[in-house]
C-alpha positions in Angstrom: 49.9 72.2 93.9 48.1 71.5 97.0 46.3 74.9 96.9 45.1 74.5 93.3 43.9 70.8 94.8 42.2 72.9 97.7 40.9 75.7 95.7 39.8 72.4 93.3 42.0 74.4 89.8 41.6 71.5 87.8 42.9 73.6 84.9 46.2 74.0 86.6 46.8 70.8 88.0 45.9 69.2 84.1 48.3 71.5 82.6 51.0 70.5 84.6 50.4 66.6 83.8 51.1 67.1 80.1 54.6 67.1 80.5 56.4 64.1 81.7 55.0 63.6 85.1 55.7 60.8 87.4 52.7 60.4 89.3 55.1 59.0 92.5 56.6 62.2 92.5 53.3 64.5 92.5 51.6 62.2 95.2 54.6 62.9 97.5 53.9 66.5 97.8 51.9 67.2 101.2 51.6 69.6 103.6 51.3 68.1 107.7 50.8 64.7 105.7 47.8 65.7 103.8 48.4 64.7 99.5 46.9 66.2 96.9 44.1 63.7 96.2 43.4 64.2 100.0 43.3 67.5 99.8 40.7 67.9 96.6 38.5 65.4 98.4 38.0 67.6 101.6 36.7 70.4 99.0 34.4 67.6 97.7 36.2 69.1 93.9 35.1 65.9 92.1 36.8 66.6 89.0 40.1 67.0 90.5 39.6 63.9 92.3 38.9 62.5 88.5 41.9 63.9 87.5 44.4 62.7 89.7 42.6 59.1 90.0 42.1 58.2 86.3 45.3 60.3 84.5 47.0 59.7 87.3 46.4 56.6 89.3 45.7 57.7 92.5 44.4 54.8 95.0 41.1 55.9 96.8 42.3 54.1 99.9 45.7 56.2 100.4 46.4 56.6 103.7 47.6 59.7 105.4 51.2 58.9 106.7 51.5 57.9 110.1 52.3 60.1 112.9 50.3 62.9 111.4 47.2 64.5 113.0 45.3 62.5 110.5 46.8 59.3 110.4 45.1 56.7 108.5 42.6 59.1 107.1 41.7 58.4 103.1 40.4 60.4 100.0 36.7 58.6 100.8 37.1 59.8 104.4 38.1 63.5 103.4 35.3 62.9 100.9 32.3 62.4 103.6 34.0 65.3 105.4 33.0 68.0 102.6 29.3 67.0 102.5 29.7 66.2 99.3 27.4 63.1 98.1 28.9 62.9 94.2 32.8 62.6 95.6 31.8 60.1 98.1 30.4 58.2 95.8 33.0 58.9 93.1 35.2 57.2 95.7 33.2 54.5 96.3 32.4 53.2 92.7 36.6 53.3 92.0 37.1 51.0 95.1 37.2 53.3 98.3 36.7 51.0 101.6 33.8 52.1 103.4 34.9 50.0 106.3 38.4 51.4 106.3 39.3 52.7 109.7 41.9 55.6 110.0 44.4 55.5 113.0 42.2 56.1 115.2 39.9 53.4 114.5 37.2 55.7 112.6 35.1 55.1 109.4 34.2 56.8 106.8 30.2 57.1 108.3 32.6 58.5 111.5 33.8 61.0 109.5 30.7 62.0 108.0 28.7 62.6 111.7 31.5 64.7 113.3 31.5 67.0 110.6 27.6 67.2 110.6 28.0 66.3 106.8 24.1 65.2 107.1 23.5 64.2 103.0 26.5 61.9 103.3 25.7 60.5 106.5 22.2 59.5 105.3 23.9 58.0 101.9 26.2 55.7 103.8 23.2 54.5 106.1 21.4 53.8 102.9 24.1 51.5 101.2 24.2 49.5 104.4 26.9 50.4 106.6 26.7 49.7 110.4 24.9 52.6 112.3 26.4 51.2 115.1 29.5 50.6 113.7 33.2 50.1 115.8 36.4 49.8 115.3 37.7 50.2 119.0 37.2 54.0 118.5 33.9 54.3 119.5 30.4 54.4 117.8 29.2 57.0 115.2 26.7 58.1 117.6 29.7 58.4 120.3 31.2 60.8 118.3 28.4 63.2 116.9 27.5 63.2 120.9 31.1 64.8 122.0 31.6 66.5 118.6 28.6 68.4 119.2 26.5 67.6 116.0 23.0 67.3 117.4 21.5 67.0 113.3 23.9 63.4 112.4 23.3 62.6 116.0 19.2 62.8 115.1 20.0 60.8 111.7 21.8 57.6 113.5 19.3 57.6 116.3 16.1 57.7 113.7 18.6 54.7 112.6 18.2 52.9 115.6 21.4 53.5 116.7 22.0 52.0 120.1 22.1 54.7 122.8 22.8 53.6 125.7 26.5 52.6 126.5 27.5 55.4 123.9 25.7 58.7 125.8 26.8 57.6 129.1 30.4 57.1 128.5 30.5 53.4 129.6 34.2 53.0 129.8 35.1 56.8 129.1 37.0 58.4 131.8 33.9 60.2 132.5 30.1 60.2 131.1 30.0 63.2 128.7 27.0 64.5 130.8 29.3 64.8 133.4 32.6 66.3 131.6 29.6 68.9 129.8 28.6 69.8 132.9 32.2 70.2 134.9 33.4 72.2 131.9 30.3 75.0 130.8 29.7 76.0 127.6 27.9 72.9 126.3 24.2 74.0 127.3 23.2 72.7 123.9 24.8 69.7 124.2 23.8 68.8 127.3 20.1 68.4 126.0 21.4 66.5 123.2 22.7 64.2 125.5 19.0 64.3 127.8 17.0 63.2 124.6 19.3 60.9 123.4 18.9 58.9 127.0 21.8 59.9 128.7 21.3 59.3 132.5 21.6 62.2 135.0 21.8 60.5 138.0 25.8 59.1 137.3 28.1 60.8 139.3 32.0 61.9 139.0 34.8 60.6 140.8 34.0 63.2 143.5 30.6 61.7 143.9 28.9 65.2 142.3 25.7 64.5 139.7 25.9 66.8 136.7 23.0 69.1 138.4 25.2 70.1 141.1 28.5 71.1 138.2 26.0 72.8 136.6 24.5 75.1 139.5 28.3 75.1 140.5 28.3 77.1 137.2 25.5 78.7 138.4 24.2 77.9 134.7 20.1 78.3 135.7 18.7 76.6 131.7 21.3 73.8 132.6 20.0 73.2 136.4 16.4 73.4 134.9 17.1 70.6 132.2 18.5 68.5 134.7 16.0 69.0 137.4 13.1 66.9 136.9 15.2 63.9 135.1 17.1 63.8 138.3 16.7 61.8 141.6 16.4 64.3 144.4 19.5 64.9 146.8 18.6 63.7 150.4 20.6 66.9 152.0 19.0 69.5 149.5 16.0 70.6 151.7 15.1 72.9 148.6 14.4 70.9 145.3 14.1 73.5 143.2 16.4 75.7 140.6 17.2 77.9 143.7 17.5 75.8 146.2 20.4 73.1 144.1 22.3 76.4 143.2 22.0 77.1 146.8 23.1 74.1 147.9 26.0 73.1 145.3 27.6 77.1 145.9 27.7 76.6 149.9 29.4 72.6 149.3 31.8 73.8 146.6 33.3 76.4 149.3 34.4 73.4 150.8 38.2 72.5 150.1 39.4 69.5 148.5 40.4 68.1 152.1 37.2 67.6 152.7 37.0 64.7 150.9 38.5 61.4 151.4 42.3 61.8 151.0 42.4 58.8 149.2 39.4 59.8 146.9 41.5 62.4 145.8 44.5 61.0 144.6 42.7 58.6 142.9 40.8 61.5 141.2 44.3 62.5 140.1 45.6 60.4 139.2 43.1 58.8 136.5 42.9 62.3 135.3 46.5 62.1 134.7 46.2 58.2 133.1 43.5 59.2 131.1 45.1 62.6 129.5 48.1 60.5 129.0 46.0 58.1 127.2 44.0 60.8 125.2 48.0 62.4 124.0 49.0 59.0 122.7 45.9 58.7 120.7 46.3 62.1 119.1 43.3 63.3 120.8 45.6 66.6 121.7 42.2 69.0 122.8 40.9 66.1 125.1 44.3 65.7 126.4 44.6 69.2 127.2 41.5 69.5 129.2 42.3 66.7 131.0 45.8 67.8 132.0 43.9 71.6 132.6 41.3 69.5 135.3 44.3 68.2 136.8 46.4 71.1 137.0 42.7 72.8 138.6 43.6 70.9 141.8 47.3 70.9 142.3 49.5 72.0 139.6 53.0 70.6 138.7 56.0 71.8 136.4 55.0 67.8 134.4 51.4 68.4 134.1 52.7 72.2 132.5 55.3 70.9 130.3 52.4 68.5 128.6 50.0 70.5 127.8 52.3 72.9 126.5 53.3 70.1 124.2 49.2 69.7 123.7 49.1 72.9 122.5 52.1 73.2 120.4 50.4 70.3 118.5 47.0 72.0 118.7 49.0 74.9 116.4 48.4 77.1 119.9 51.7 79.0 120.3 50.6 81.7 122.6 49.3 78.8 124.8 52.3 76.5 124.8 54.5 79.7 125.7 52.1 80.5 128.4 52.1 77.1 129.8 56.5 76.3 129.0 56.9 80.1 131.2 54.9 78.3 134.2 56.7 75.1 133.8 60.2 77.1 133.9 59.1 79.2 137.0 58.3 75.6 139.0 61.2 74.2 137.6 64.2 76.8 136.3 66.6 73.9 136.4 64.8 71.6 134.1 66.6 71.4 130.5 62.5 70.2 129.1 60.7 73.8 130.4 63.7 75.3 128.5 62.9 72.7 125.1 58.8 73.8 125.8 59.7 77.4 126.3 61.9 76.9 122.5 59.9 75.0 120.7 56.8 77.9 121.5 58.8 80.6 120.1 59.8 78.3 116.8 56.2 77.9 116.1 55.1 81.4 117.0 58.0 82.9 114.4 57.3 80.3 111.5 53.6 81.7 111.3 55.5 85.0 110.1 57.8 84.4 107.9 57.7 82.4 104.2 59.9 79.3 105.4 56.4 78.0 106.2 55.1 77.5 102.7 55.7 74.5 101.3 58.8 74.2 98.8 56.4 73.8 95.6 54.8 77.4 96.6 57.8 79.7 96.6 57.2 81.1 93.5 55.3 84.0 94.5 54.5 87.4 91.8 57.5 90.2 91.6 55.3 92.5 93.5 55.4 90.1 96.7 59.4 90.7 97.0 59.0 93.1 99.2 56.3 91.9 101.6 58.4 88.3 101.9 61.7 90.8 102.7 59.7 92.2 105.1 58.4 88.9 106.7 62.1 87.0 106.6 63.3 90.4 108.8 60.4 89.3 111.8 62.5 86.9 113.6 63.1 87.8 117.2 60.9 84.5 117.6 63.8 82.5 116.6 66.6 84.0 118.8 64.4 84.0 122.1 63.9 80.1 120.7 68.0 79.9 120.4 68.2 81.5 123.7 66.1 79.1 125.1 67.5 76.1 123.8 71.1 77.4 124.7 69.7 77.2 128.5 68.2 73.7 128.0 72.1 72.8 126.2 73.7 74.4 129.7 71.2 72.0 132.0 71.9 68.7 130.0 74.8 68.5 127.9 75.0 66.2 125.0 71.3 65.7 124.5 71.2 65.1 120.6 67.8 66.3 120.4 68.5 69.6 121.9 71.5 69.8 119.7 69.4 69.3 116.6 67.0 71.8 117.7 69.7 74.8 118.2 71.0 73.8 114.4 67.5 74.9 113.1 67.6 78.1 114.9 70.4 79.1 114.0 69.8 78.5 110.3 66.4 80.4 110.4 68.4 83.1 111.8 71.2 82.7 109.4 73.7 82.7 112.5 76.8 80.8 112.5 77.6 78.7 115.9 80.1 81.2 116.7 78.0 84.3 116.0 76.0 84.3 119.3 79.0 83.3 121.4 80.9 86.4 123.9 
């Protein structure tokens, strides 16, 4: 049912509804939290929507379960997400909240700009929602800035959206001109974030302005963006593309020691604070950066073990394997590199066999049987995960948790707990 939502077969999903349906029951079905009417809104299939609102009474302002990826998120909000103006305002005209916030503290118009959904942003303005609208999650504008979307980022500010606090990060634990420039890869960004009045001349915690990251990088369009808009270093005899690159290569050979001892740890530890932070607000990429900038200057079995949990939540499992082996090298002895090193391997196998479709898709053709045989039979995944686990049971007895976890694998290997014993 959720792929004919998806793939927006109203057809299917009306046939089914003749019988005796009960509505509770079909708006319980979800994959990762995500219901059906959620689902046909993201596609922007407006009869679907029509379907399951009016024959079937389902509330425009649903939220997504919490302690889901999308916690808090409604139909209207999956709506602005598909660019679709008609659903949005399908949603809307049955008694969608446009001022709604999602777990996260987002709107719908937040929704709308990080997907670059440009037609629905502009509606929303139109009706009179708040360009500068926030919920403690940030502005709009904010978010097109670190999502990237330079055309709903043009629509707020021709809105008068209020630039300044937002482009510079005031209160961030960095302003994104910085973090763009540390990182690479955001060249087009980065001149977002010039026009929209973002200030070159803030520093990071190391005291470094984003023209020296950049010619770090040795990223010459970047230096030359940043050049004239920025205050000339007193020790850079050579003000020129050249001369910064120059200049910001020979001080980077300089170890961390260098600096202020103190300056340092700090540096550390409000990376660590703020990736922490980032983690409990589901912000899992941001969280993993974070802990990767950390783990840049001194790396630790912790600061291993959580972004491999990052990742496992980012639906990386080659990552979170990578990261859970480090973590057991540093650490052989810890019973949570063991759980990491498991709990890689479970999500690694799942993506090959069938136990990950959902219950109501199991009914697959005849001429499938053999292709699902064939997946069910690729599950050395799940005994390196038992494996694993059996370590982490040896290091700390009695954890119910790690009991729990060794009962799955074993049933997705259809082992007995006597079958792997000597």
């Amino acid at each position: 049912m959720i792929l004919f939502c998806y793939f927006g077969a109203k057809g299917i999903i009306n046939n089914i509804g003749k019988g005796n349906v009960d509505p509770a029951a079909v708006f319980s079905i979800s994959t990762g939290g995500i219901g059906l009417l959620h689902c046909a809104a993201c596609r922007g299939h407006l009869e679907v929507c029509k379907y399951l609102v009016e024959e079937l009474g389902g509330d425009p302002n649903m939220s997504v379960r919490e302690r889901c990826p999308m916690e808090g998120m409604t139909p209207l909000m999956a709506a602005a997400q598909s660019g679709d103006v008609s659903t949005v305002k399908y949603f809307l005209n049955h008694g969608g909240d446009p001022m709604k916030t999602d777990g996260k503290g987002r709107t719908v118009l937040h929704y709308a700009v990080c997907t670059g959904s440009c037609k629905v942003t502009e509606f929303l303005l139109s009706i009179g929602i708040p360009v500068d609208i926030d919920c403690g999650g940030g502005t709009p504008l904010y978010h097109a800035a670190t999502n990237e979307q330079d055309k709903t980022l043009k629509i707020l500010l021709d809105h008068h959206a209020n630039a300044g606090a937002d482009v510079n990060g005031k209160g961030s634990f960095a302003p994104p001109l910085v973090f763009a420039t540390d990182q690479g890869g955001y060249t087009d960004f980065i001149r977002l974030l010039l026009k929209a009045g973002a200030n070159p001349n803030i520093p990071d915690d190391l005291g470094r302005l984003p023209i020296q990251l950049a010619a770090i990088r040795e990223c010459r369009e970047e230096v030359e963006m940043l050049l004239p808009l920025t205050s000339p270093l007193p020790n850079v005899p050579n003000w020129s593309i050249d001369g910064v690159i120059s200049y910001a290569k020979f001080q980077d050979t300089k170890p961390l020691v260098c600096y202020d001892k103190g300056l340092i740890e700090g540096r550390r530890a409000m990376l660590k604070s703020q990736a922490n932070w980032a983690f409990r607000q589901k912000e899992y990429e941001m969280a993993s950066k974070l802990y990767s900038m950390v783990i840049h200057d001194a790396s630790d079995a912790t600061l291993y073990s959580n972004r491999s949990l990052c990742k496992l939540k980012l639906g990386d499992g080659e990552g979170a394997l990578s990261d859970a082996y480090k973590c057991r090298i540093m650490r052989p002895d810890w019973a949570k590199a063991c759980y990491r090193q498991a709990a890689a391997h479970m999500l690694l196998q799942v993506r090959y066999t069938s136990n990950d479709l959902p219950e109501y898709s199991i009914n697959l053709p005849e001429e499938c049987g053999y292709v699902v045989m064939c997946l069910n039979s690729l599950r050395p995944g799940y005994k390196q995960a038992y494996d694993a686990l059996l370590d982490a049971q040896k290091l700390d007895p009695g954890n119910d948790e790690i009991e729990r976890e060794l009962r799955k694998a074993m049933e997705s290997m259809k082992l007995s707990p006597d079958a792997d014993q000597q």
